[in-house]
PDBQT receptor file of N, H, CA, C and O in Angstrom, charges set to zero:
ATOM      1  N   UNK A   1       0.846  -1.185   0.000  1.00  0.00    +0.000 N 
ATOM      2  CA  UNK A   1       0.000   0.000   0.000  1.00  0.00    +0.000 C 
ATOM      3  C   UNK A   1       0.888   1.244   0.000  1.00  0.00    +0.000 C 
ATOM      4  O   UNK A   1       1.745   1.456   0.858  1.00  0.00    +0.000 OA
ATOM      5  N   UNK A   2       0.589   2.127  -1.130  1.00  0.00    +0.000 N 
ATOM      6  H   UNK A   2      -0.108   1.954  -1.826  1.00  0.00    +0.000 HD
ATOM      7  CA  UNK A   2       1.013   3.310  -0.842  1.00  0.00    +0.000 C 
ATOM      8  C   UNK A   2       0.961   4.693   0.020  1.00  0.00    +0.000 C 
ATOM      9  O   UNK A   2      -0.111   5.183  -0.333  1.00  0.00    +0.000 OA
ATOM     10  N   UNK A   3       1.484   5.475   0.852  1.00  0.00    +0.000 N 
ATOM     11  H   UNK A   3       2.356   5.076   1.138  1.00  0.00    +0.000 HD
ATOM     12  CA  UNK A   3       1.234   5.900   1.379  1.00  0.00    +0.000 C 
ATOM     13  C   UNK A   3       2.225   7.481   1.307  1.00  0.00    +0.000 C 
ATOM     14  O   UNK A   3       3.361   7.385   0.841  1.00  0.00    +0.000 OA
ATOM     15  N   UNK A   4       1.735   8.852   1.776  1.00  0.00    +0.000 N 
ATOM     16  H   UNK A   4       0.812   8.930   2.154  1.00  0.00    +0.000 HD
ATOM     17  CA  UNK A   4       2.365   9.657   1.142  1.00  0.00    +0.000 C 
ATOM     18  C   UNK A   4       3.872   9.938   1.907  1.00  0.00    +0.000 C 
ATOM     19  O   UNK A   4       4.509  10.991   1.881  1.00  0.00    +0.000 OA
ATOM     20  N   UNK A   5       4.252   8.617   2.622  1.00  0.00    +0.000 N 
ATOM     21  H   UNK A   5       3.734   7.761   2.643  1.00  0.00    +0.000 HD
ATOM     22  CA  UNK A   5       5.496   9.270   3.080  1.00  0.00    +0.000 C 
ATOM     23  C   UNK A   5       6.250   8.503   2.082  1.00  0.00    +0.000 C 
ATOM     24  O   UNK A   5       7.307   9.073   1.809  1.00  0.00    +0.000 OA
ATOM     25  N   UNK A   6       6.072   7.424   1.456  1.00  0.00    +0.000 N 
ATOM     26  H   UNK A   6       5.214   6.961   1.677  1.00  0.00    +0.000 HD
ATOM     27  CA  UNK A   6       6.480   6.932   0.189  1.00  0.00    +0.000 C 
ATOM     28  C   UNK A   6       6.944   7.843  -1.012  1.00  0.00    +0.000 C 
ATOM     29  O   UNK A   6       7.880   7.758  -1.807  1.00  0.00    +0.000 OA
ATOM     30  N   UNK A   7       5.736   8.914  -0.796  1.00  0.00    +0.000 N 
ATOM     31  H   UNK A   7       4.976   8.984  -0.149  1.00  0.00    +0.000 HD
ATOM     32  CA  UNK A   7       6.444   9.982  -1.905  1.00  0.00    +0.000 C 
ATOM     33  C   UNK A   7       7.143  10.946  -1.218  1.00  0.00    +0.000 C 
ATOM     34  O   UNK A   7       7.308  11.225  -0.031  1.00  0.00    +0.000 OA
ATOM     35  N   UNK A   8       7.626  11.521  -2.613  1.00  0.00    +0.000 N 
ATOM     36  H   UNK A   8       7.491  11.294  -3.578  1.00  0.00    +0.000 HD
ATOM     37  CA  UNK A   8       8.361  12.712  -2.844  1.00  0.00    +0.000 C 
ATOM     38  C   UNK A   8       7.934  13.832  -2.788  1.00  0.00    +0.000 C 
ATOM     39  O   UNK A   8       7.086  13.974  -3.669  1.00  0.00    +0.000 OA
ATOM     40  N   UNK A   9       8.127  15.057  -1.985  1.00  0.00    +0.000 N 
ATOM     41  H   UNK A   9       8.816  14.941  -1.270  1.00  0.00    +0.000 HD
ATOM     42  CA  UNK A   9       7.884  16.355  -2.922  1.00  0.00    +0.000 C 
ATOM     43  C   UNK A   9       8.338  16.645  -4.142  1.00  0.00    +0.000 C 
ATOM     44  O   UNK A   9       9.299  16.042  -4.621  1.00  0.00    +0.000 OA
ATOM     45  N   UNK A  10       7.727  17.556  -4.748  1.00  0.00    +0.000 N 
ATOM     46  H   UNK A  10       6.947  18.046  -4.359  1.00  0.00    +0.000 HD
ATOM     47  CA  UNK A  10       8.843  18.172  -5.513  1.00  0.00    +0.000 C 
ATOM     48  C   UNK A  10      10.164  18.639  -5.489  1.00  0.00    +0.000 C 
ATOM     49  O   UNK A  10      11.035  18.305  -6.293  1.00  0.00    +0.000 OA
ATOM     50  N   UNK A  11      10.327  19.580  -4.357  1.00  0.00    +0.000 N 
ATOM     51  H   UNK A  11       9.619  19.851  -3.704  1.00  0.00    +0.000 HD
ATOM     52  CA  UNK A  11      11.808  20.244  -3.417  1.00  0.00    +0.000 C 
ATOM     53  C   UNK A  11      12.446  18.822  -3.040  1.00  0.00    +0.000 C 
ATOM     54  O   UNK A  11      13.604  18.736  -3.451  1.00  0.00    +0.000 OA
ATOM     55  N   UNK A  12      12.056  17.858  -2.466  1.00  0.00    +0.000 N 
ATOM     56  H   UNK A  12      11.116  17.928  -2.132  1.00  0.00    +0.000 HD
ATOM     57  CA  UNK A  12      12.427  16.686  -2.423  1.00  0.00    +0.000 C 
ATOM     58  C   UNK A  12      13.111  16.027  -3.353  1.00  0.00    +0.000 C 
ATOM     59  O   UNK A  12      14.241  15.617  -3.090  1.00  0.00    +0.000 OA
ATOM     60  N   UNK A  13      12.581  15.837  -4.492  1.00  0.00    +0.000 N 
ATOM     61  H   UNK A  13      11.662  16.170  -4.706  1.00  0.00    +0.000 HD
ATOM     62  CA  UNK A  13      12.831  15.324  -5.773  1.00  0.00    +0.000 C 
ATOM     63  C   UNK A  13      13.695  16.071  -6.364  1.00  0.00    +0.000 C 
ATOM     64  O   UNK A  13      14.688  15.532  -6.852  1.00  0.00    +0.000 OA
ATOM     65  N   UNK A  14      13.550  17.213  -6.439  1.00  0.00    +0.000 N 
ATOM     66  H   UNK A  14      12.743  17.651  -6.043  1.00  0.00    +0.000 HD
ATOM     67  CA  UNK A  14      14.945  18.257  -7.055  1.00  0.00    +0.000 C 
ATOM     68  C   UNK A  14      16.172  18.001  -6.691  1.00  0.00    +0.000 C 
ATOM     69  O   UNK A  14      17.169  17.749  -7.367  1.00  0.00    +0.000 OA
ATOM     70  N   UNK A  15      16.000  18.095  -5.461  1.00  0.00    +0.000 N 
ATOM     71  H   UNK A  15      15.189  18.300  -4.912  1.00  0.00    +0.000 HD
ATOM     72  CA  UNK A  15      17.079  18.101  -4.168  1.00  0.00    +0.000 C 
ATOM     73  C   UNK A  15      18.018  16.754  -4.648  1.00  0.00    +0.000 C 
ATOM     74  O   UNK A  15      19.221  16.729  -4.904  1.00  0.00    +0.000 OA
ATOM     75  N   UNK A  16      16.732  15.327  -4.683  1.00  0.00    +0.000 N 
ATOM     76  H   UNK A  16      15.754  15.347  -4.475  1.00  0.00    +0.000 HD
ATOM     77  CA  UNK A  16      17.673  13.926  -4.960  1.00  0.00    +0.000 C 
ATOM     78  C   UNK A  16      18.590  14.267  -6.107  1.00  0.00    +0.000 C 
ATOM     79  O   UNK A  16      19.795  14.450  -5.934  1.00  0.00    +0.000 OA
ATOM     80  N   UNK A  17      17.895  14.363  -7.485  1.00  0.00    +0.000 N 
ATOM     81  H   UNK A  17      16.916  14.215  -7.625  1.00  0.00    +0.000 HD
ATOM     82  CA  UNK A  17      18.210  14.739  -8.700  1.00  0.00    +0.000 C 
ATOM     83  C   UNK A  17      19.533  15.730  -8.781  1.00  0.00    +0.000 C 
ATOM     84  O   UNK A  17      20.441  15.565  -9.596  1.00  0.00    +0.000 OA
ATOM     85  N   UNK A  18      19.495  16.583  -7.986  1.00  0.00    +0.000 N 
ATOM     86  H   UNK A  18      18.757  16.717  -7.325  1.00  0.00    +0.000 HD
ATOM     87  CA  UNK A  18      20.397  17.771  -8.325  1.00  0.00    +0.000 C 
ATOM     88  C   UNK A  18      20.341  18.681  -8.857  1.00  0.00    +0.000 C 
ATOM     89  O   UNK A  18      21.297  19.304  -9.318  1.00  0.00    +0.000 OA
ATOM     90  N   UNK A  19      18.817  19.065  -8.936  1.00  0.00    +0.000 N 
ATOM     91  H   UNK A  19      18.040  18.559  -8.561  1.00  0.00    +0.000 HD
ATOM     92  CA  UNK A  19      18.309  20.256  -9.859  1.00  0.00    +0.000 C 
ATOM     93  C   UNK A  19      17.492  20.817  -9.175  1.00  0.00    +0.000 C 
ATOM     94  O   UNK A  19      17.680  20.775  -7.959  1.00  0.00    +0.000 OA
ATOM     95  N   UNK A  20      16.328  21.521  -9.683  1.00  0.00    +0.000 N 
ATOM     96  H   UNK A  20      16.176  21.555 -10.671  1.00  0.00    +0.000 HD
ATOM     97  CA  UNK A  20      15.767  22.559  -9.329  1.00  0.00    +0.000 C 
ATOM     98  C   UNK A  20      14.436  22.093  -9.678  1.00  0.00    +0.000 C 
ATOM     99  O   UNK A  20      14.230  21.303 -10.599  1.00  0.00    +0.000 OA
ATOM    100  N   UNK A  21      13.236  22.755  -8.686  1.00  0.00    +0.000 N 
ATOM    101  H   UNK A  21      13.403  23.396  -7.938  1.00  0.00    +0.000 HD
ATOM    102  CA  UNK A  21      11.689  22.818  -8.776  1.00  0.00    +0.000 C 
ATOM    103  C   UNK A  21      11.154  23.143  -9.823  1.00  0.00    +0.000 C 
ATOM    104  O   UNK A  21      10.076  22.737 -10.256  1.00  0.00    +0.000 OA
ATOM    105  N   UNK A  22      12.040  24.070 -10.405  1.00  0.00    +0.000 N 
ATOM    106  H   UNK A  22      12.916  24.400 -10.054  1.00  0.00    +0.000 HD
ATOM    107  CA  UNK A  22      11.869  24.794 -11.513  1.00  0.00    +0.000 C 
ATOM    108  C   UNK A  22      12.123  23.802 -13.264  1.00  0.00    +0.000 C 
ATOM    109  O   UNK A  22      11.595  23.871 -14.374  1.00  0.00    +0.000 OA
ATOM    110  N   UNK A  23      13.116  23.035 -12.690  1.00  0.00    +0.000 N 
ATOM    111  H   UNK A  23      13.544  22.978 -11.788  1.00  0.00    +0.000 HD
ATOM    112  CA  UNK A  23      13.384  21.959 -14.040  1.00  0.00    +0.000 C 
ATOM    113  C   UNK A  23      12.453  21.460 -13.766  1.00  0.00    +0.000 C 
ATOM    114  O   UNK A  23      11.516  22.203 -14.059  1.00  0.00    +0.000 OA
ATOM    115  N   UNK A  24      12.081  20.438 -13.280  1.00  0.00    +0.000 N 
ATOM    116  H   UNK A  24      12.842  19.834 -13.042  1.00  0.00    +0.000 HD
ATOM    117  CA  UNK A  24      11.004  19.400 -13.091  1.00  0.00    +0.000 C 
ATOM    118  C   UNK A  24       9.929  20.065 -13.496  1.00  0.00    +0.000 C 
ATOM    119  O   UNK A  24       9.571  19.802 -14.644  1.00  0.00    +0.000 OA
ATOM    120  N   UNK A  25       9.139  21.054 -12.750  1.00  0.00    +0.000 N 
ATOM    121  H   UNK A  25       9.430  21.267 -11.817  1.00  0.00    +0.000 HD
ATOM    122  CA  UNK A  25       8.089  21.697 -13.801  1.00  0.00    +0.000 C 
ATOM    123  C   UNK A  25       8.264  21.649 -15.236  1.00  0.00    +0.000 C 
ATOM    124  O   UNK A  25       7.378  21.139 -15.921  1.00  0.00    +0.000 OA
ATOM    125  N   UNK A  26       9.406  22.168 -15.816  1.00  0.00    +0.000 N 
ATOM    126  H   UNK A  26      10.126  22.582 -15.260  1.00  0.00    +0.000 HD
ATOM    127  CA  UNK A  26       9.393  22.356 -17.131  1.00  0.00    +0.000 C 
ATOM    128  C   UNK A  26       9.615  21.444 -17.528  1.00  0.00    +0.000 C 
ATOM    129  O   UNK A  26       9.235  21.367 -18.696  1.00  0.00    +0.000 OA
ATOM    130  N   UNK A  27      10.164  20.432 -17.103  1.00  0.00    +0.000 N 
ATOM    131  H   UNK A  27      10.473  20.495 -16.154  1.00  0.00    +0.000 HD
ATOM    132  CA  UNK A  27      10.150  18.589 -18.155  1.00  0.00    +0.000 C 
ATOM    133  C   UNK A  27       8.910  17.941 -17.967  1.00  0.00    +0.000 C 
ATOM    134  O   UNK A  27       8.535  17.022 -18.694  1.00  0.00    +0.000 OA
ATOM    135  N   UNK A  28       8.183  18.441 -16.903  1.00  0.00    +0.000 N 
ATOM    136  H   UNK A  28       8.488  19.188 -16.312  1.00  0.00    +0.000 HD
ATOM    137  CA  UNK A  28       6.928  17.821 -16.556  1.00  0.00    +0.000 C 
ATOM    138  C   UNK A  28       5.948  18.306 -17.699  1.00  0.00    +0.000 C 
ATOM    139  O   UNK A  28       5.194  17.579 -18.345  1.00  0.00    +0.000 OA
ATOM    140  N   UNK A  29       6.136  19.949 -17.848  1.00  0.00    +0.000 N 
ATOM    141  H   UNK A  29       6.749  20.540 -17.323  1.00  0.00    +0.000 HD
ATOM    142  CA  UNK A  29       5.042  20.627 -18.082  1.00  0.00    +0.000 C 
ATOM    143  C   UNK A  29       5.216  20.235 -19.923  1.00  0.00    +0.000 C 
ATOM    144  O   UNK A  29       4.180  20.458 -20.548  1.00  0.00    +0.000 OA
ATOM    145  N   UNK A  30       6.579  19.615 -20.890  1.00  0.00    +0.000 N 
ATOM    146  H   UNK A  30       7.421  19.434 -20.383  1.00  0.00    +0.000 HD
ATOM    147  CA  UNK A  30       6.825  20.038 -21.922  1.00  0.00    +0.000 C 
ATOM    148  C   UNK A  30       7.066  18.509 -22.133  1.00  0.00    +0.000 C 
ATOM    149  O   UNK A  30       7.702  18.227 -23.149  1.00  0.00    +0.000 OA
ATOM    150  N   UNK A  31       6.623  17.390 -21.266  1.00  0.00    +0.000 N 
ATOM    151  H   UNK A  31       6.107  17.619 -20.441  1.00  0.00    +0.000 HD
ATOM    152  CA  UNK A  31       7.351  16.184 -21.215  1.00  0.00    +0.000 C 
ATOM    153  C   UNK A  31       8.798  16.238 -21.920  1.00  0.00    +0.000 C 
ATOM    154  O   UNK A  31       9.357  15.741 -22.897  1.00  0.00    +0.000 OA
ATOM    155  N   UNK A  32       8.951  16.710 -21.359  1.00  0.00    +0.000 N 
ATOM    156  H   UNK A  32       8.497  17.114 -20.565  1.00  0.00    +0.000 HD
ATOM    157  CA  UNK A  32      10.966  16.168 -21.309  1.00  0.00    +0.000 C 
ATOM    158  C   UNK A  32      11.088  14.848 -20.372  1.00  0.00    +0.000 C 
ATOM    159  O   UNK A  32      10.460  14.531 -19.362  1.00  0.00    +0.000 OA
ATOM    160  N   UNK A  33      11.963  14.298 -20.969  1.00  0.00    +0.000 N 
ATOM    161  H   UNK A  33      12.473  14.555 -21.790  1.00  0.00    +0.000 HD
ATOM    162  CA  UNK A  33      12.697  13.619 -19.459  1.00  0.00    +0.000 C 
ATOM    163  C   UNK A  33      11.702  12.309 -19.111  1.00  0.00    +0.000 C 
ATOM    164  O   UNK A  33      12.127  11.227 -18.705  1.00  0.00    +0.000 OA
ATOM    165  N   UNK A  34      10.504  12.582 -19.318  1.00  0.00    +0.000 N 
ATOM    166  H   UNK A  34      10.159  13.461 -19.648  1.00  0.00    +0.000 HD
ATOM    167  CA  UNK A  34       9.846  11.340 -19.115  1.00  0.00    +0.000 C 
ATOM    168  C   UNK A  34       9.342  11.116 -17.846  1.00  0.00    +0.000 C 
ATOM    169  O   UNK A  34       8.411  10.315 -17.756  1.00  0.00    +0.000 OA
ATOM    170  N   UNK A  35       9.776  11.672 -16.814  1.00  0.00    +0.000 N 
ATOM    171  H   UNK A  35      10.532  12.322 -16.888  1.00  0.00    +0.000 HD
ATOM    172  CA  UNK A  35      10.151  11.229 -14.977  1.00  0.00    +0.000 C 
ATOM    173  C   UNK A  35       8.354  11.040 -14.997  1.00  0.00    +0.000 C 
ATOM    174  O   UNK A  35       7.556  11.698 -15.664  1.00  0.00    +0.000 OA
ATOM    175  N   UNK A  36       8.133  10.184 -14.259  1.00  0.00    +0.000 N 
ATOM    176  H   UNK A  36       8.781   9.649 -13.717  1.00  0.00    +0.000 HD
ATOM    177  CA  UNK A  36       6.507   9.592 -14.128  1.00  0.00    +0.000 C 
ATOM    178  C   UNK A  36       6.364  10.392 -12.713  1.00  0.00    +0.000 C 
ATOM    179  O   UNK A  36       7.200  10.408 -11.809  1.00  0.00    +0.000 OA
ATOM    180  N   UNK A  37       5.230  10.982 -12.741  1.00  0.00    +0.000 N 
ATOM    181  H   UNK A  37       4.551  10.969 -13.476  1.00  0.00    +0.000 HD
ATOM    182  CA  UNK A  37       4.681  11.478 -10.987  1.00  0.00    +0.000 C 
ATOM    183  C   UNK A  37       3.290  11.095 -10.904  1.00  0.00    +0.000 C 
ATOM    184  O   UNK A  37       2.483  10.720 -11.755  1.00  0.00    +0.000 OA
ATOM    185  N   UNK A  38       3.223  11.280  -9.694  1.00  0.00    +0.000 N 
ATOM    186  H   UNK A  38       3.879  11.584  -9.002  1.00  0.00    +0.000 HD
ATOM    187  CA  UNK A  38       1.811  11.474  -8.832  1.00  0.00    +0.000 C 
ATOM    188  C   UNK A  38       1.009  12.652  -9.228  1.00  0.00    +0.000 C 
ATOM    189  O   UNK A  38       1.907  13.396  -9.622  1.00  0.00    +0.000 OA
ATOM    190  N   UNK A  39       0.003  13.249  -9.367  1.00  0.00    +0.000 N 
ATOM    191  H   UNK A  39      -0.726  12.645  -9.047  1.00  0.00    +0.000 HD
ATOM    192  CA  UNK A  39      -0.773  14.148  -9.346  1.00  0.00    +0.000 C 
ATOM    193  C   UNK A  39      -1.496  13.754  -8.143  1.00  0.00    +0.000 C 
ATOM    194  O   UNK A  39      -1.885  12.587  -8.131  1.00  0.00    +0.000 OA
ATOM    195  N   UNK A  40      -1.748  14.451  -7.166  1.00  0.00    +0.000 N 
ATOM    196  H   UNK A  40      -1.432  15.399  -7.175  1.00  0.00    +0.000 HD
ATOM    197  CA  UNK A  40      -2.517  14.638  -5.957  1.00  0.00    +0.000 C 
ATOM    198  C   UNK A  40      -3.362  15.311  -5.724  1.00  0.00    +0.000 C 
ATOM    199  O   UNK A  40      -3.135  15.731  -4.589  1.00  0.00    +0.000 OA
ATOM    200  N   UNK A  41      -4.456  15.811  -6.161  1.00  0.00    +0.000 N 
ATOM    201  H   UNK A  41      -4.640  15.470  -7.083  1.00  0.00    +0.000 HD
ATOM    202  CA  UNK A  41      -5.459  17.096  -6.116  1.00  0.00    +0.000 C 
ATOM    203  C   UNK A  41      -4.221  18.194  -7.086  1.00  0.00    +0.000 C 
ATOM    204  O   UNK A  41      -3.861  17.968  -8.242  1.00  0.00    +0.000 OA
ATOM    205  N   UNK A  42      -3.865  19.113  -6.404  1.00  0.00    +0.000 N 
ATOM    206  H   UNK A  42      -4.157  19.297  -5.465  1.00  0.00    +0.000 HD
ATOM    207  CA  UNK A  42      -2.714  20.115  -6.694  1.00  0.00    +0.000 C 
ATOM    208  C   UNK A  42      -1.793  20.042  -6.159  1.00  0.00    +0.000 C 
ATOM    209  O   UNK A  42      -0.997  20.955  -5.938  1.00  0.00    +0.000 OA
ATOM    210  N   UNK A  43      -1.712  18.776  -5.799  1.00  0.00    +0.000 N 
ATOM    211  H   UNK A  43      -2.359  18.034  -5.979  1.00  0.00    +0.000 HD
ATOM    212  CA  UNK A  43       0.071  18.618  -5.592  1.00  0.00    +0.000 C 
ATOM    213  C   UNK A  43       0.443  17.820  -6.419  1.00  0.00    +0.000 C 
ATOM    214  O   UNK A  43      -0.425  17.086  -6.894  1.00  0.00    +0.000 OA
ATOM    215  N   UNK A  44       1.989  17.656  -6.934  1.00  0.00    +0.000 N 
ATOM    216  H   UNK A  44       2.693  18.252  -6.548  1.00  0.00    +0.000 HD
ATOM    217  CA  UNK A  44       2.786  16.554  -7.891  1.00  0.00    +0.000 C 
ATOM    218  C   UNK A  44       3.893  16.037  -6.329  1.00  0.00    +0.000 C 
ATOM    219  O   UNK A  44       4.346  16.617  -5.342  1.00  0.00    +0.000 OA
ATOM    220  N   UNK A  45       3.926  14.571  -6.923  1.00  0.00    +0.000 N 
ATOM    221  H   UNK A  45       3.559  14.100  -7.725  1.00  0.00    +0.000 HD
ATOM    222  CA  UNK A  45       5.116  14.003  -5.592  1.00  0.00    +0.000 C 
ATOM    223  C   UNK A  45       5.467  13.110  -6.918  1.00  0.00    +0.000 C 
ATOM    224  O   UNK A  45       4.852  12.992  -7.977  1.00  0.00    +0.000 OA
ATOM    225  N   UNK A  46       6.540  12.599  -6.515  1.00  0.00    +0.000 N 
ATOM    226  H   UNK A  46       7.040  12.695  -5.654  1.00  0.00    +0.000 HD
ATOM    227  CA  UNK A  46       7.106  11.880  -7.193  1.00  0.00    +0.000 C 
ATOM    228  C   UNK A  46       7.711  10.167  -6.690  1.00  0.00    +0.000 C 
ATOM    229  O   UNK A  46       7.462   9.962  -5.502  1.00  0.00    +0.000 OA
ATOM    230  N   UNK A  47       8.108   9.511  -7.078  1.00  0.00    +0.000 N 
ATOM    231  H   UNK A  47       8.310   9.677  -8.043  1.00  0.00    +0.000 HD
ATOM    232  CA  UNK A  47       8.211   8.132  -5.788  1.00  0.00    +0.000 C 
ATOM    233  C   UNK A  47       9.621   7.732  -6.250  1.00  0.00    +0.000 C 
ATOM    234  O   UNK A  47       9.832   7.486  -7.437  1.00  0.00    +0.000 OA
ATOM    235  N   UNK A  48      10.734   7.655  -5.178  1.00  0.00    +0.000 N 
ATOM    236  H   UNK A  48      10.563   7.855  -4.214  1.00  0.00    +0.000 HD
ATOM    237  CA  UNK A  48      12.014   7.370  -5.506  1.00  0.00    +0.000 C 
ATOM    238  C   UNK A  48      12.063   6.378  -6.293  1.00  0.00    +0.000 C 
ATOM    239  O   UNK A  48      12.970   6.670  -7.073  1.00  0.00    +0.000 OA
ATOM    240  N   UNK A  49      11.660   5.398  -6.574  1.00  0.00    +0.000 N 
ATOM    241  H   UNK A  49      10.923   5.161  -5.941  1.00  0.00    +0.000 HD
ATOM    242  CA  UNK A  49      11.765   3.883  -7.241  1.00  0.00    +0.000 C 
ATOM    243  C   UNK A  49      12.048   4.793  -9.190  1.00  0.00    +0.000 C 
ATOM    244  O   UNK A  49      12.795   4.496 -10.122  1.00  0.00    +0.000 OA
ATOM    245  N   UNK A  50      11.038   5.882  -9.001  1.00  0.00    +0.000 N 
ATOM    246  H   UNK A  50      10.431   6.123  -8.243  1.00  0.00    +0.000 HD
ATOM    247  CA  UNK A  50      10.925   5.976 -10.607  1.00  0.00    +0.000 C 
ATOM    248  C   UNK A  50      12.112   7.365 -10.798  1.00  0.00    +0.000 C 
ATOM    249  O   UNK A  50      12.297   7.923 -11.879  1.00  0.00    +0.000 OA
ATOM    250  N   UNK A  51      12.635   7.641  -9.849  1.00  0.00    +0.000 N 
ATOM    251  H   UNK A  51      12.485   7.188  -8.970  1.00  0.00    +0.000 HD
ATOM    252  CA  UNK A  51      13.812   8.331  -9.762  1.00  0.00    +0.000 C 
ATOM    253  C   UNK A  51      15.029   7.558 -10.309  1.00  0.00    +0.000 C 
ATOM    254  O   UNK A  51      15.847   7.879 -11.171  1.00  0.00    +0.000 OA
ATOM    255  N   UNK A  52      14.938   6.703  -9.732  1.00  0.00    +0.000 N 
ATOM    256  H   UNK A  52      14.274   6.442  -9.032  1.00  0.00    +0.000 HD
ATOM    257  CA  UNK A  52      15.891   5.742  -9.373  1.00  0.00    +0.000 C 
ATOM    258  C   UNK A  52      16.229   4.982 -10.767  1.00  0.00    +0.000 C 
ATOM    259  O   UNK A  52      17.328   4.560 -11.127  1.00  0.00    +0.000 OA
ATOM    260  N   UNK A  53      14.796   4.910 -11.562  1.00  0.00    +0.000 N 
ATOM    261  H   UNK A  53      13.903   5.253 -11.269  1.00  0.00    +0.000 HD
ATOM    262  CA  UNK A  53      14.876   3.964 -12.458  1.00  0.00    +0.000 C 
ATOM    263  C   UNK A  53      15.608   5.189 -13.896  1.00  0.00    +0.000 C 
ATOM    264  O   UNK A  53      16.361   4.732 -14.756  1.00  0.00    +0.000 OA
ATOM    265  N   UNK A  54      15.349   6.132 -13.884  1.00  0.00    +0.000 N 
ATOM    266  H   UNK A  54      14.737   6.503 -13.185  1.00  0.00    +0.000 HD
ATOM    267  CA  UNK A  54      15.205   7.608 -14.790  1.00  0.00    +0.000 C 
ATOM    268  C   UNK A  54      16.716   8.053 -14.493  1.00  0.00    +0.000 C 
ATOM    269  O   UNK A  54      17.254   8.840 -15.272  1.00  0.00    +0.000 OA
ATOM    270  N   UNK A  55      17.390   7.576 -13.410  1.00  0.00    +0.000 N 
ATOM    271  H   UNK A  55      16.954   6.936 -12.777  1.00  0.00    +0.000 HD
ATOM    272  CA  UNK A  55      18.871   7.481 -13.518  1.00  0.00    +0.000 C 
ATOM    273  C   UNK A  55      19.741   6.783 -14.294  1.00  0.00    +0.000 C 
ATOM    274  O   UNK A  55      20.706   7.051 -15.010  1.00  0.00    +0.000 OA
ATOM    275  N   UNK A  56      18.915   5.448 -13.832  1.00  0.00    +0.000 N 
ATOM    276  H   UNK A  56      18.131   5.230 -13.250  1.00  0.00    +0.000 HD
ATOM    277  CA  UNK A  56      19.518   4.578 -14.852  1.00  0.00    +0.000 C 
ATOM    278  C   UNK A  56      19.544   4.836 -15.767  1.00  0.00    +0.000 C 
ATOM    279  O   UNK A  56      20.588   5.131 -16.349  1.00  0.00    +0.000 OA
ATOM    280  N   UNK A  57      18.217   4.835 -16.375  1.00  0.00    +0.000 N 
ATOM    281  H   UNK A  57      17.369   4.595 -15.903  1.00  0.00    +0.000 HD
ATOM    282  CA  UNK A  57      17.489   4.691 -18.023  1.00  0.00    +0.000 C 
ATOM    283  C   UNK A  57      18.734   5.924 -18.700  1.00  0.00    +0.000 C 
ATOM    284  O   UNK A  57      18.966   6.047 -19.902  1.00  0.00    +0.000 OA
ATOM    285  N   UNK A  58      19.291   6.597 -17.777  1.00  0.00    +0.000 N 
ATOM    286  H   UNK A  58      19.103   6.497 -16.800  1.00  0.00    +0.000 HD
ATOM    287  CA  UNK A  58      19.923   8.197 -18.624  1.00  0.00    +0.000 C 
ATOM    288  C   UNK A  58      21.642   8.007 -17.919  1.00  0.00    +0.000 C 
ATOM    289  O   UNK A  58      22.392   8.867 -17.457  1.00  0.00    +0.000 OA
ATOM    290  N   UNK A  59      21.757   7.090 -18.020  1.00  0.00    +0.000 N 
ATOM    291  H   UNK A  59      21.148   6.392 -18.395  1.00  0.00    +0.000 HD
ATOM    292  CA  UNK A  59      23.598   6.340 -17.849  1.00  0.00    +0.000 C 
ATOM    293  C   UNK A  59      24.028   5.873 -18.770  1.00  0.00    +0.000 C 
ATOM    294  O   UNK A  59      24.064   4.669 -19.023  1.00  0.00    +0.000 OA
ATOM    295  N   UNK A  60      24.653   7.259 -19.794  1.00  0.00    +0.000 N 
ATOM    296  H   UNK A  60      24.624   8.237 -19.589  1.00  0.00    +0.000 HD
ATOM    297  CA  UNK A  60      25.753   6.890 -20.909  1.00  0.00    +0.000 C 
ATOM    298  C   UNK A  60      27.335   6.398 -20.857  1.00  0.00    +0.000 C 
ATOM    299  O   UNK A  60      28.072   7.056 -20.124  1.00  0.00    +0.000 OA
ATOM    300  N   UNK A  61      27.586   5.908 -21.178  1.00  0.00    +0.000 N 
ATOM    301  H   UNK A  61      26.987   5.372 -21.773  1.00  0.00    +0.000 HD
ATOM    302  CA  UNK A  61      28.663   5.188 -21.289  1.00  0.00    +0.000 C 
ATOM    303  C   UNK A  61      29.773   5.541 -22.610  1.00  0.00    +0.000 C 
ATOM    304  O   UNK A  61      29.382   5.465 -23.775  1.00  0.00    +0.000 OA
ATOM    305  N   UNK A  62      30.952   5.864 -22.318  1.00  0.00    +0.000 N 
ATOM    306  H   UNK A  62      31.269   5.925 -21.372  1.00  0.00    +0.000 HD
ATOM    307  CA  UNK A  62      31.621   6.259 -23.555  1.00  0.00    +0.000 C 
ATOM    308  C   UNK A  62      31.973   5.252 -23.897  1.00  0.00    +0.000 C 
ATOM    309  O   UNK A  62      32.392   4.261 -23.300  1.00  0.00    +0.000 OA
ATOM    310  N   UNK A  63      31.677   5.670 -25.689  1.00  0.00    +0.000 N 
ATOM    311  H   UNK A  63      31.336   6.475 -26.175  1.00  0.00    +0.000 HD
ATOM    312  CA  UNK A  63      32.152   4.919 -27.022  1.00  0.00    +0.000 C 
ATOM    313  C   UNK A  63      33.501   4.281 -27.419  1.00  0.00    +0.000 C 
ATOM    314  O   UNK A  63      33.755   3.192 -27.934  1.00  0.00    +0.000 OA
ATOM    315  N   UNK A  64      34.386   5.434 -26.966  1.00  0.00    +0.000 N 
ATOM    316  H   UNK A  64      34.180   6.319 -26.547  1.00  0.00    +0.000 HD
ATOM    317  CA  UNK A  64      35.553   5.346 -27.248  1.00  0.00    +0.000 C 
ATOM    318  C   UNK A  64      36.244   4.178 -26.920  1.00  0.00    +0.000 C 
ATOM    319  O   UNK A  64      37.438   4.069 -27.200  1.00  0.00    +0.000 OA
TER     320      UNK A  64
């Protein structure tokens, strides 16, 4: 069962990531990036697992 200490804030989620409230809106708002969230009434949270996975999924590896 999910429950909201499971999620993320947003400031939360920035914070993991290394960015800003402000990116996430705009990849959210323009789908960039893909990152899957919660919609909550008017809140967005996000759930580490799909953090976690959106790290991976974006781990390049040089060619050379």
């Amino acid at each position: 069962m999910l429950n909201s200490k499971a999620l993320l804030t947003q400031k939360e989620a920035a914070k993991y990531l290394g960015t800003t409230v402000g990116t996430l809106n705009t990849w959210r708002h323009y789908g960039k990036d893909k990152i899957p969230f919660v919609r909550w009434g008017n809140r967005i949270r996000y759930r580490k697992e799909d953090l976690d996975a959106w790290i991976e999924n974006n781990v390049h590896k040089p060619t050379i």
